[in-house]
N, C-alpha and C positions, 0 to 999 in steps of 0.2 A: 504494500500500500504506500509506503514511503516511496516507491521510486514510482508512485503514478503522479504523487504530490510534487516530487521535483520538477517531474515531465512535463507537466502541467504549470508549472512557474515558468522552467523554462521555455519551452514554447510563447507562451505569451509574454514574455521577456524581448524574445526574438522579435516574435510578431509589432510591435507595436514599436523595436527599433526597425525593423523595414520600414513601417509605414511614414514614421518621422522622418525618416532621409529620404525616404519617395521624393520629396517635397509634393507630391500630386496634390491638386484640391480637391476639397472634399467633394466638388459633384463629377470628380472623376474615381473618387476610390470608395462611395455610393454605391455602384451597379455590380464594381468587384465584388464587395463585402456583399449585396445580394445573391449574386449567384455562388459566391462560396458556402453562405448560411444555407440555400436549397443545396448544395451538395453535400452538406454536414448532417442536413434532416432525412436525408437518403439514407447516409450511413448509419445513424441514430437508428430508421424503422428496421434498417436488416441485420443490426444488433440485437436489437431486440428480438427479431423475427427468431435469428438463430439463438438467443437465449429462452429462447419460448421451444423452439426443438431440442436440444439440450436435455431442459429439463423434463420433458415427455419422453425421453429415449431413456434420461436416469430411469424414469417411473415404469417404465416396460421392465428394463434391466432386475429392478429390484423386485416386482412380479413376478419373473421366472422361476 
């Protein structure tokens, strides 16, 4: 769990020095930030999707 907490500093550490040295403005790194947030909520559903099979494959397994 600690190295998801770090992962997670760092990444958005990085993140937000990219964006400051962009120099872009903001109604240029708007439509980014759009379509990265719809590609994050992609991966979010098929996280989930696969943690929802997962845990119905444990529940078979332990039925056996």
């Amino acid at each position: 769990m600690d190295e998801i907490i770090l992962s997670e500093r760092k990444a958005r550490e990085d993140i937000v020095k990219i964006i400051n040295e962009s120099g872009l403005p903001a109604f240029i790194l708007k439509p980014i930030f759009k379509e990265i947030l719809e590609q994050v909520n992609i991966m979010v559903e098929e996280q989930y999707n696969q943690a929802v099979l997962n845990k119905e494959n444990e529940k078979g397994e332990n039925n056996e």
